[in-house]
C-alpha positions in Angstrom: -6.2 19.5 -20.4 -3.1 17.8 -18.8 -3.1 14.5 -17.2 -2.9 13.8 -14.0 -0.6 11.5 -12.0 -2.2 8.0 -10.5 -0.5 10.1 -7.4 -2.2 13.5 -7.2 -5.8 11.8 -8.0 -5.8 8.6 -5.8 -6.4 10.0 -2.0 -4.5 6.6 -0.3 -1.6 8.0 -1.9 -1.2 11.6 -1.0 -0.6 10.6 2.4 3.4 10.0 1.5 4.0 7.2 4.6 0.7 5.5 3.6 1.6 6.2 -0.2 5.4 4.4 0.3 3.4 1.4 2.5 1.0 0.8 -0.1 3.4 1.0 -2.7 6.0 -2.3 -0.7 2.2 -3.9 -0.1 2.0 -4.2 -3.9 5.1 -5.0 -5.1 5.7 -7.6 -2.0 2.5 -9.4 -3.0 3.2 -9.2 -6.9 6.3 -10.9 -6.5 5.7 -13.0 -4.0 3.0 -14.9 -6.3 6.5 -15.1 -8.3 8.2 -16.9 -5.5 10.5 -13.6 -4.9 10.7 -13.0 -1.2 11.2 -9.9 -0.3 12.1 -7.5 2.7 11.0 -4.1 3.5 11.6 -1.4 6.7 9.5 -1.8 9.3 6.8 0.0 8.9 5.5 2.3 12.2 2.6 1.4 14.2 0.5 4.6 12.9 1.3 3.8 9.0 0.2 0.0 9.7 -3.0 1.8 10.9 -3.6 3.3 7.7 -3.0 0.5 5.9 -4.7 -1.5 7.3 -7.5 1.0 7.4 -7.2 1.7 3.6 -7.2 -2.3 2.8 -10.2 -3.0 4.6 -12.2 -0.1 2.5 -11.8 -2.3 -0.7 -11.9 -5.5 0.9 -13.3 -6.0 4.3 -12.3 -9.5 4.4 -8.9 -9.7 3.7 -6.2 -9.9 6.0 -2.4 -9.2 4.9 -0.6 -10.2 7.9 
């Protein structure tokens, strides 16, 4: 049975905008616990949506503003 990509299983990341969002979210946060700042295109208004929609699943709390 072949293996699936982290990409065609996860559902946050078959959405392609929401997918690429998610994808700065993690890596911005990663390295900025490494003090690297770093800069990313603004994401649009509908994408932040999602995201914001797909962080608060796994942790109501948190905010990543």
């Amino acid at each position: 049975m072949p293996k699936k990509s982290l990409k065609d299983t996860n559902p946050y990341l078959k959405d392609p905008e929401l997918g690429k969002a998610l994808l700065y979210q993690s890596v911005s946060s990663s390295t900025a616990v490494e003090g690297v700042l770093t800069k990313y295109p603004k994401l649009s208004k509908a994408t932040i949506k999602k995201l914001k929609a797909a962080i608060s699943v796994n942790e109501p709390s948190a905010s990543y503003e």
